[in-house]
C-alpha positions as CSV (number, residue, x, y, z in Angstrom):
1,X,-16.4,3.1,-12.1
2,X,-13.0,4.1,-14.1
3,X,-10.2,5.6,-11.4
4,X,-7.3,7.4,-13.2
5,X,-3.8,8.0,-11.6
6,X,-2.4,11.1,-12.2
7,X,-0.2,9.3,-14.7
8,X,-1.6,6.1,-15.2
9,X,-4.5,4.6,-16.0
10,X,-5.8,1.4,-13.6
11,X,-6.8,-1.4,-15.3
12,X,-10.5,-2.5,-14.6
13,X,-10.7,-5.1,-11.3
14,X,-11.3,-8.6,-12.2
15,X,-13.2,-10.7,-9.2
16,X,-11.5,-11.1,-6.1
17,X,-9.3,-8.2,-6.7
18,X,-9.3,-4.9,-3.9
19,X,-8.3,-1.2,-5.0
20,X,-6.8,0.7,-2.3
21,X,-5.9,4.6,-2.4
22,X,-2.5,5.3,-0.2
23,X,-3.0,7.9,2.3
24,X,0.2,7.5,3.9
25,X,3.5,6.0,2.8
26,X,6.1,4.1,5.0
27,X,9.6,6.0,4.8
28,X,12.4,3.6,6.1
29,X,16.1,4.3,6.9
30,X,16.8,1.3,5.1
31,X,15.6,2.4,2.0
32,X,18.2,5.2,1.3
33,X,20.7,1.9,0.9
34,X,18.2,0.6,-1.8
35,X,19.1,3.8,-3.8
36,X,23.1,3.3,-3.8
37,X,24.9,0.9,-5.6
38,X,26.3,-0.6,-2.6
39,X,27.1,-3.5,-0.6
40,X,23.5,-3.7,1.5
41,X,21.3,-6.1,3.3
42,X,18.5,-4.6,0.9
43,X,17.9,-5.6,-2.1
44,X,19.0,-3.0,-4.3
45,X,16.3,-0.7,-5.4
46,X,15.1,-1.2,-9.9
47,X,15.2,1.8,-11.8
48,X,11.4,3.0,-12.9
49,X,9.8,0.3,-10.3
50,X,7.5,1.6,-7.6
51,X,9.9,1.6,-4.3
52,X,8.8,-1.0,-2.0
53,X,7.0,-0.3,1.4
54,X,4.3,-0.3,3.9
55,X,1.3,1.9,3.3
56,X,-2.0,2.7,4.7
57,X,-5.3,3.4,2.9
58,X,-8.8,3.1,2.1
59,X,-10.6,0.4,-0.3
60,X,-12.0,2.6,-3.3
61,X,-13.1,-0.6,-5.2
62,X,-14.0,-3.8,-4.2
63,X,-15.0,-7.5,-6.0
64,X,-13.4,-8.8,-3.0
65,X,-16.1,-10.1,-0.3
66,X,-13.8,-9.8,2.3
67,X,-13.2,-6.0,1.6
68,X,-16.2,-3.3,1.4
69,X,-15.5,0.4,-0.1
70,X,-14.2,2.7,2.8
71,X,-12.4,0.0,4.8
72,X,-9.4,1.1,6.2
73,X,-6.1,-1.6,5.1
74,X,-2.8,-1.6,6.3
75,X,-0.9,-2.9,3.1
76,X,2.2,-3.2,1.0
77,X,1.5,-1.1,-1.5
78,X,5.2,1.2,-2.2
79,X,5.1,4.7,-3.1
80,X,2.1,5.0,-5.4
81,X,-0.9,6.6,-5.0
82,X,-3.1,3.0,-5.5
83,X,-2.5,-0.2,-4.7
84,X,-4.3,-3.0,-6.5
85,X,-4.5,-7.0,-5.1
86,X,-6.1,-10.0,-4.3
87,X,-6.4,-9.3,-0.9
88,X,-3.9,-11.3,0.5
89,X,-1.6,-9.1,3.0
90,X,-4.4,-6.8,3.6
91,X,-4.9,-6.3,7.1
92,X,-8.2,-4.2,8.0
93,X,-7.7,-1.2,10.9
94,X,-9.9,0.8,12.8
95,X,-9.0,4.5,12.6
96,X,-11.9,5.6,15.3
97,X,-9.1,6.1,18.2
98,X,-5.7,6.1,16.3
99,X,-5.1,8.0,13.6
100,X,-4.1,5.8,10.4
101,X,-0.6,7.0,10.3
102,X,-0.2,5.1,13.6
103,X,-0.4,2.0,11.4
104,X,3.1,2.0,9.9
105,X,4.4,3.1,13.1
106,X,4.0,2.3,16.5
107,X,0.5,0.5,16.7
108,X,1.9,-1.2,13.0
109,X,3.8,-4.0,13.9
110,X,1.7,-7.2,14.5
111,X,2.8,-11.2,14.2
């Protein structure tokens, strides 16, 4: 199976490795001070680099064991549409009582 991005294509997965569409996007005050050339505690934000961020999603490809297509991941993905790892930082969720957005907000925070 060949997924396209609206402006890039994805490179095929190689074993072990976990595709992930974003369905929702963290959006974090710090962030604006990412954007400015500026003293900030953030590290300052490259130009044509995906901005950093939580996101939540769904597995669309697997050769992963640990992951199965339609799993629902709580991830580091940044603003893009998919996100593509070893696994490692994916956290599986259950969306049957809280909605997925939930996930970078109040039910997102987990040691």
């Amino acid at each position: 199976m060949s997924i396209t991005s609206s402006s890039t294509s994805l490179e095929p997965l190689t074993d072990g490795q976990v595709r992930v569409r974003n369905h929702f996007l963290s959006l974090d005050p710090y962030m604006r001070g990412r954007m400015d050339d500026s003293k900030s505690y953030a590290a300052l934000q490259p130009l044509n680099e995906v901005m950093i961020g939580g996101t939540v999603g769904e597995v669309v490809e697997s050769k992963n064991p640990k992951f199965a297509i339609g799993d629902k991941v709580v991830g580091i993905y940044g603003w893009q549409e998919f996100g593509t790892s070893d696994g490692k930082g994916l956290r599986k969720v259950d969306d049957t009582h809280i909605p997925l957005s939930a996930y970078l907000g109040p039910v997102g925070c987990q040691a």
